[in-house]
C-alpha positions in Angstrom: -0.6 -19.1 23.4 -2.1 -16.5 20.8 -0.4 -13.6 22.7 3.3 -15.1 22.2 3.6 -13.8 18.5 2.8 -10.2 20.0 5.2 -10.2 22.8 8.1 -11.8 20.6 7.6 -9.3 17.6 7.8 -6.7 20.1 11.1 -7.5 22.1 12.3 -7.9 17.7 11.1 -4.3 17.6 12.9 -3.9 21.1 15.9 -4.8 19.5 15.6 -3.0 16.6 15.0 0.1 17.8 18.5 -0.2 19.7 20.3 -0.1 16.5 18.9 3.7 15.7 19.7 6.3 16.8 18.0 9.4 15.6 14.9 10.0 17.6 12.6 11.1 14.4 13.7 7.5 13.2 13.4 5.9 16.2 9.7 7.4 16.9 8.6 6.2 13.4 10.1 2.7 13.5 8.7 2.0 16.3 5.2 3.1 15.4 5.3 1.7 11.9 6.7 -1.9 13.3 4.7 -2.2 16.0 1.4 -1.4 14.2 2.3 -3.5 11.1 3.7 -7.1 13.4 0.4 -5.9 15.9 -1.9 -6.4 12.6 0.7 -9.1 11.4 -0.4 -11.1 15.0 -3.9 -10.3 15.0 -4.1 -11.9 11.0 -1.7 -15.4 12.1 -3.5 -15.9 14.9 -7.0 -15.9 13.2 -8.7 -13.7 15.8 -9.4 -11.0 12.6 -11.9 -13.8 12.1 -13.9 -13.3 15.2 -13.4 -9.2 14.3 -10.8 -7.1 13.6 -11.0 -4.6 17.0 -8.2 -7.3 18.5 -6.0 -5.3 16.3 -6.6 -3.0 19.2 -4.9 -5.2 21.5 -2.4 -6.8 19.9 -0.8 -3.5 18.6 -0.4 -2.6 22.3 1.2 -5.7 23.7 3.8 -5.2 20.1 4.3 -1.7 21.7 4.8 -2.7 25.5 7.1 -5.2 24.7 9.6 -3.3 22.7 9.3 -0.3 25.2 10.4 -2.8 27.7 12.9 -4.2 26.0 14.7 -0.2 24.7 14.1 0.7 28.8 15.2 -2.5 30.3 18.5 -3.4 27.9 20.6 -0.5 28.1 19.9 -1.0 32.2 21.3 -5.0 32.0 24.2 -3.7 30.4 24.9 -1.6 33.0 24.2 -4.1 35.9 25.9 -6.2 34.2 29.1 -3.9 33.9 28.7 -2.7 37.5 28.4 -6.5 38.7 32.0 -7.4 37.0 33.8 -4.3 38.3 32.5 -4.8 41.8 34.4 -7.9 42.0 
């Protein structure tokens, strides 16, 4: 349940990062959002408690997530394009 804040900040990061377009912005959003919402989850969750190396984790899931969504959302938009032309 802990790792749901991580995975939802980074499909919002996902998202944002579809708005930009320069890649020098693009490159420093996504690092600067997905470490600050990584530390952000590690902090709501309470696990900065236990120690502070679950930073370590959580800023990955942030940054899998919202690579999956910039990789996977231009691709359902093109299915999805493809899908209503085929018929």
């Amino acid at each position: 349940m802990h790792e749901v804040f991580p995975v939802l900040a980074g499909v919002l990061v996902g998202l944002v990062l579809l708005r930009v377009h320069s890649p020098r912005m693009k490159t420093l959003a996504f690092v600067a959002l997905s470490v600050a919402l990584g530390v952000t989850a590690t902090v709501i969750s309470g696990e900065y408690v236990i120690g502070w190396e679950f930073v370590l984790i959580d800023i990955p899931v942030v940054m899998l997530s919202a690579a999956a969504v910039v990789v996977l959302a231009p691709r359902a938009r093109t299915w999805a394009t493809a899908r209503r032309l085929a018929r």
